[in-house]
N, C-alpha and C positions, 0 to 999 in steps of 0.2 A: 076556399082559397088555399093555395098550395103553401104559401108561406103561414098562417097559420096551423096546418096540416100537418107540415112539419117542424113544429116548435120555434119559427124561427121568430125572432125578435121583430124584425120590421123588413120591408120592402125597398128597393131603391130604384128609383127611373134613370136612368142610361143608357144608351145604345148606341153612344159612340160617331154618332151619326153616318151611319152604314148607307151606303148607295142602295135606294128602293125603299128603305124604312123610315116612317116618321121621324120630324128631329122630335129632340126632346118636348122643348114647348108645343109641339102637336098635338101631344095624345093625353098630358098630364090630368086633363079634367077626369078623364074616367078613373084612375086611379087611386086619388085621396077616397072617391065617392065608392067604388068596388071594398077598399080599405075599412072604410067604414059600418057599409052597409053587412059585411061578412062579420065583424064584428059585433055590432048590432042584433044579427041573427045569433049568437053564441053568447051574447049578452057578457062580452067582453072589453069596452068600448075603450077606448085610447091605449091597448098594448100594444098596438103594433106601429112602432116610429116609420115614417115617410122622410126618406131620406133624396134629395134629388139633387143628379148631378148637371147641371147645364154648360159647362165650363165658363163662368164665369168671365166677362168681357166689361161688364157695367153694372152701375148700380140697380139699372130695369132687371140684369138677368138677377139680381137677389128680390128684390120686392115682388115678379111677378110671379114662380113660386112659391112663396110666402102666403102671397092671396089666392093659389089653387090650393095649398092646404098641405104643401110641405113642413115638416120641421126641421131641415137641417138642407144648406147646400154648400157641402165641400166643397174646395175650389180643385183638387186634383180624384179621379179615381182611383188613385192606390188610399185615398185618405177615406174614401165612402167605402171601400171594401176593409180596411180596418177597421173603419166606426162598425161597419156591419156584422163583421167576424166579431167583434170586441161585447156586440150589445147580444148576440148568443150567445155566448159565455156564459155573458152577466147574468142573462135569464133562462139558462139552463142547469143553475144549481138551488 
């Protein structure tokens, strides 16, 4: 997994909802489970935070989420890309 690979602290699902690409809530199931499972194989298991950004509209967009196996969902992307940048830091010294 490339974010493991390259030391990074954790992962974040985003894409803005770009014309042609899944929304968010599309694809999230493969990701806590990819997250995991690479973890797993490295017998590292919960270092790497699941950060998900879905812009946030209601309370469904926090709980469901939650129940794919995120931990954290900013309500803006400059805020998931701060926590992101902020939790390298943290776990690169």
């Amino acid at each position: 997994m490339l974010a493991r690979r390259h030391a990074s602290g954790g992962v974040v699902v985003d894409n803005h909802q770009v014309d042609g690409v899944s929304g968010s809530f599309e694809m999230p199931l493969d990701v806590p489970a990819a997250v995991r499972e690479a973890e797993a194989k490295n017998n590292r298991n919960g270092e790497l935070t699941i950060l998900f950004d879905p812009r946030i509209r209601s309370g469904d967009d926090i709980v469901k989420p939650l129940c794919l196996g995120a931990q954290a969902m900013p309500q803006q992307a400059v805020v998931t890309r701060l926590l992101a940048y902020l939790n390298q830091m943290m776990n690169s010294h």
